[in-house]
Each structure stands twice: as C-alpha cells, then as structure tokens.
C-alpha positions in Angstrom: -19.8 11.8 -19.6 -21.1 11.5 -16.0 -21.4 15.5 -16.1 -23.6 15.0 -19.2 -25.9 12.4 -18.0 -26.5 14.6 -14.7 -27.0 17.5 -16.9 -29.8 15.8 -18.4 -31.1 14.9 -15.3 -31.4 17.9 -14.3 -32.6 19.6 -17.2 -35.6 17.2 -17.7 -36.9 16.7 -14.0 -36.8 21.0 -14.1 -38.5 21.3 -17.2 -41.1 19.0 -15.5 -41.1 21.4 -11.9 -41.9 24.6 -14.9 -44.5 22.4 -16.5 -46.2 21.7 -12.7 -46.2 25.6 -12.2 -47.6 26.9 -15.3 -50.4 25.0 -15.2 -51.1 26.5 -11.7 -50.1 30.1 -13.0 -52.5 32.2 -10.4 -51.0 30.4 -7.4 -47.8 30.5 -8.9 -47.6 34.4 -9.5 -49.1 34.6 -5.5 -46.6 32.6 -4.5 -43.5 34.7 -6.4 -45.3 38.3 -5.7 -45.4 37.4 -1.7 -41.6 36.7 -2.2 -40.9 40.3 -3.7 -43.3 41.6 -1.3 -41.1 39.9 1.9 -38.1 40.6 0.3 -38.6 44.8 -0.1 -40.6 45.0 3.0 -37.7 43.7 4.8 -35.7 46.5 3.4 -38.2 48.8 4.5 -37.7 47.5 7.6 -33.8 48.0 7.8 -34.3 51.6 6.4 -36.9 52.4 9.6 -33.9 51.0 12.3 -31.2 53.1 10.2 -33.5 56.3 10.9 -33.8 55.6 14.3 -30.5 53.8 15.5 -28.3 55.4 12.8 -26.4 52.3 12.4 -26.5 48.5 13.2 -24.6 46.7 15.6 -21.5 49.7 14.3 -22.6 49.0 10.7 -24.0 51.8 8.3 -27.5 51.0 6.3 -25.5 50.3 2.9 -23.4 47.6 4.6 -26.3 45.9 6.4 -27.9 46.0 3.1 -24.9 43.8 2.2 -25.5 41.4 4.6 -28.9 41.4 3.3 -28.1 40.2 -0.4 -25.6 38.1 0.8 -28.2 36.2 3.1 -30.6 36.1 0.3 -28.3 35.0 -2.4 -27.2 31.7 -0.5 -30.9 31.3 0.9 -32.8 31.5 -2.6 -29.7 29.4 -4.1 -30.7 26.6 -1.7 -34.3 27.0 -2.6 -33.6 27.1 -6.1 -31.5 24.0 -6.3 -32.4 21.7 -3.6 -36.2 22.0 -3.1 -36.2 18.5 -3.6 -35.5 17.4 -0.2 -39.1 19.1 0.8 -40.7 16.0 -0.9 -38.0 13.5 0.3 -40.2 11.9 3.2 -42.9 11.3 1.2 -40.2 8.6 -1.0 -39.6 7.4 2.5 -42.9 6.3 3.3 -44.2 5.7 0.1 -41.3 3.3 -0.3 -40.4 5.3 -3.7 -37.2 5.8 -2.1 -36.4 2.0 -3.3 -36.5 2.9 -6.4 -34.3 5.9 -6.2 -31.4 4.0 -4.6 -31.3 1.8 -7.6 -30.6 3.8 -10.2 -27.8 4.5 -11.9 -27.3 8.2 -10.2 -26.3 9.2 -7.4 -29.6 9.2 -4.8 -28.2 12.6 -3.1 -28.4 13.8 -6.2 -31.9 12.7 -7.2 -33.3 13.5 -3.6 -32.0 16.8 -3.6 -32.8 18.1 -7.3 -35.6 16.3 -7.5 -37.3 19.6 -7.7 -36.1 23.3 -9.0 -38.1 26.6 -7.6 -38.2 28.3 -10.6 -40.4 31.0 -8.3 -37.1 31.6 -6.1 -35.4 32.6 -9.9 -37.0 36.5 -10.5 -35.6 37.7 -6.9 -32.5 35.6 -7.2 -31.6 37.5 -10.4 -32.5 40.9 -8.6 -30.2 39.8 -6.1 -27.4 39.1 -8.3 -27.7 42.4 -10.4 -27.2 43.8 -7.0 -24.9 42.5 -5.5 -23.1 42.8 -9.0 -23.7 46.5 -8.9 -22.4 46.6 -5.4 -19.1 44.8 -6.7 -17.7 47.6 -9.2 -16.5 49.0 -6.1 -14.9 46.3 -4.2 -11.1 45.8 -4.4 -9.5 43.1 -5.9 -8.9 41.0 -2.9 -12.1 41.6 -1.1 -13.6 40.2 -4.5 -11.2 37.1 -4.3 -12.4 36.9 -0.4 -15.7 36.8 -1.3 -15.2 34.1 -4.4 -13.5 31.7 -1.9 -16.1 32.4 1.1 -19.0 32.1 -1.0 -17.9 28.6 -2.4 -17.2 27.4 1.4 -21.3 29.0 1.6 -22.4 26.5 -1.6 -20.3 23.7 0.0 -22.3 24.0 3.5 -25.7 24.8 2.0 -25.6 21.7 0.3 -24.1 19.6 3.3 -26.9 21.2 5.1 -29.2 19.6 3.2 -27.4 16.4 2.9 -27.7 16.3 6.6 -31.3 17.2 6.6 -31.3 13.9 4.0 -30.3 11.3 6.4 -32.2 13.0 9.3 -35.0 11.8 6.9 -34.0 8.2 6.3 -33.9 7.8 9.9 -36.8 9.5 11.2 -39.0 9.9 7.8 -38.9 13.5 9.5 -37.7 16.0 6.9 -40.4 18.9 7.0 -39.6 20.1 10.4 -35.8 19.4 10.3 -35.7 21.8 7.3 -38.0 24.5 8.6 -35.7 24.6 11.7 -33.0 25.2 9.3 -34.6 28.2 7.4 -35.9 29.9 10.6 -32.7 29.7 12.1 -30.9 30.7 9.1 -33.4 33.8 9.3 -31.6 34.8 11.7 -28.7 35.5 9.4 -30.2 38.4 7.3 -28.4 40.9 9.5 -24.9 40.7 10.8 -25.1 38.1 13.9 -22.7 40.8 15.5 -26.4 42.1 16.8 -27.1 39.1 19.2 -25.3 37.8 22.6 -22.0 36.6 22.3 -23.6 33.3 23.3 -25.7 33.3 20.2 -23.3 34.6 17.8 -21.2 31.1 19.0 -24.6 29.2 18.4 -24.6 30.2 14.9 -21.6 29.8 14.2 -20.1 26.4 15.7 -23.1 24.3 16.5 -25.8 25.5 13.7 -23.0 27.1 11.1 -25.8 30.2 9.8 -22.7 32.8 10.4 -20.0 30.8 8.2 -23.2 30.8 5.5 -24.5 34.0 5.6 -22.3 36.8 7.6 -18.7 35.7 7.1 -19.1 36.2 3.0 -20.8 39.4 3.5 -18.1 40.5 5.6 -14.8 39.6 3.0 -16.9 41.3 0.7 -16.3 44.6 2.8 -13.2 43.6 3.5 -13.5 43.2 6.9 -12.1 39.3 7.9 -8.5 38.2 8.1 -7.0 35.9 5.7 -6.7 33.2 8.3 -10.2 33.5 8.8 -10.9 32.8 5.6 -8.9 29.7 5.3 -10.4 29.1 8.9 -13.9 29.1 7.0 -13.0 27.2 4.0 -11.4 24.3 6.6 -14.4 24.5 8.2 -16.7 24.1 5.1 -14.5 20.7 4.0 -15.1 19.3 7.1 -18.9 19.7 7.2 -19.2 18.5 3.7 -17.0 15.6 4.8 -19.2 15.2 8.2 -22.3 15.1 6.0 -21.3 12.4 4.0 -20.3 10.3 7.1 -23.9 10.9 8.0 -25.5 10.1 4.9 -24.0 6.4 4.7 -24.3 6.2 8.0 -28.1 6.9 7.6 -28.5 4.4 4.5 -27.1 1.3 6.7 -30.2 1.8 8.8 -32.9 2.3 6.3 -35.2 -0.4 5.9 -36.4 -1.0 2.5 -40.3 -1.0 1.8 -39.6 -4.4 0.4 -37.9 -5.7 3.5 
C-alpha cells in the first residue's frame, strides 16, 4: 500500500517536471543536445590519450571506456531521480519546508524526488544499451559482481544526497554542497588508479567517488576480490546508516518558519 501511494507520488510530481519542460521545448532540447555533445566529446577525448599513451594508468581504451559508462550510469541515475534536492533550499527559506514535514510521506522522499530530469533519460538509455552490449561478454560472476557493486553505488548515491539534505537544513546551503559533489565525482570518469596514491585514498575513504564510480566498473572486468566486494557493500550500509544519523540529526536543529 505504502509502495503504491509513493508510486503515485512519484508519478504525478514527474508528469508535472515533463509538463515544465515541454513548455520550454527550445531550452529544453539545448539543454539535452549539450549533454550528448559532453558526453561524446569526452570520448573523443579518451580516444586522443589512447593514441598517444597507448593505454591508461595499464588500462586498454575499451576498459577505460568501461569506466566511462559505469561513471555515467550512476551519475545520470542521480540526476534522473534526485534533482530535487537542487530546489531544496529554496523550501528552507521560503519556509515551504513546513509544509513538507507534515505530510503524510516521508520528507526525504519528497525533498529528493521532488523533481525528475527527464533531459538526463535519452543518454541514460544510450548508456544502458551499452553497457548492456558490453555485458554479453562478461562471465557469470563478474555479472553477479557487478549487480551487487552497483546496488552498494544506488545505496551511496542516495545517502549522498541525503547528506547533502541535512547539510541544507542546517546551513540553507544546498547549491554548492551539491556542485562540490559532482565536480569531485568528475573525477571518477576514469579509473582513480590515474592520480596519487594520496588522492586515490581521498576518493575513496573521505569523499567515497571510487566505491561509486571505479569499484563497479572494475567487478565488471573482473578485476576485485570477493572480499572487496563485501568490503564495498559493508561500506555502502554504513554510509546509508551514517546519513540517516545525519538527517535527524539535522531536523532537531531546524527552526520552523513558524517558530
């Protein structure tokens, strides 16, 4: 029942995200072709370094390629799903926000689908049909790898955001919390076996962009241990988890508009 009633949440606040967008159809088509345009010249890009360095950080061009989708299918999934939390401050200084925590839904929920990017949908399907192509060839383990790592990516995407959520009940600052999130997560479209050892840490213990974006690209080539894996997944719970602490930690010092 709960499932339902979410469902239809969902369903009718994106229906009204689509609405917004056709009615602004020119910017709307700018916006989605300057996506495909980033998107291939990027691969442009990786096919100029593979003429001249022959391969990446001991990778060939087809498996940073990999790394490539992987990054884009976790990225454009958060875009996709959560581009709500882009117009969370303005509920926190409008006061809106009042209103959202008395609903009969679950304000995480609300804040973070509040809006659906419907322009992040054409490239996300190209990036499914290839990394679906890619997958015919991947043994059966690998694939199971990749399942599991890829649901510890979804879990940590979202607690990202979460995060990013009660950041913005105690500061009102969302815009820049989540832009320092996507430029660091940037840094993730190629295998963070590239930079310092110091870095690589970085991104993966203090800002967890490798555990998103590298580690799921790398069971997919078969290339992590399976107590790695369960190393990632631990990991993944306990972010989720942390997040959570967080968020009610963040609503016990909100200040109601009405207070």
């Amino acid at each position: 029942m709960r499932f339902k009633t979410y469902s239809k949440y969902w369903l009718k606040t994106s229906a009204l995200t689509l609405q917004s967008l056709l009615a602004t159809r020119l910017s709307s088509f700018l916006f989605l072709a300057g996506k495909f345009v980033r998107f291939f010249f990027f691969l442009a890009f990786l096919f100029v370094l593979k003429d001249r360095l022959g391969t990446i950080a001991g990778y060939s061009l087809d498996q940073v390629i990999i790394f490539f989708l992987v990054y884009n299918l976790f990225d454009l999934f958060g875009q996709f799903f959560y581009r709500g939390i882009y117009w969370f401050r303005e509920e926190i200084v409008s006061g809106s926000f009042d209103f959202t925590l008395a609903k009969p839904l679950n304000p995480l929920f609300q804040i973070l689908t509040a809006h659906t990017d419907f322009l992040d949908l054409p490239l996300l399907l190209v990036v499914i049909v290839a990394l679906g192509w890619r997958l015919n060839s991947v043994s059966a383990p690998d694939l199971v790898s990749f399942a599991f790592l890829s649901l510890a990516a979804v879990i940590i995407v979202t607690a990202i955001h979460i995060a990013v959520a009660a950041v913005g009940v105690i500061t009102t600052e969302v815009d820049h919390t989540i832009w320092i999130f996507r430029d660091l997560a940037s840094m993730g479209r190629v295998p963070i076996d590239i930079y310092v050892e110091s870095v690589r840490a970085f991104l993966t213990f203090v800002v967890p962009i490798a555990l998103v974006f590298t580690f799921p690209a790398k069971a997919l080539l078969g290339f992590l241990t399976p107590v790695t894996i369960a190393g990632v997944l631990a990991a993944s719970v306990f972010i989720w988890w942390l997040s959570l602490k967080f968020w009610h930690y963040a609503l016990t010092q909100y200040s109601s508009a009405s207070s």
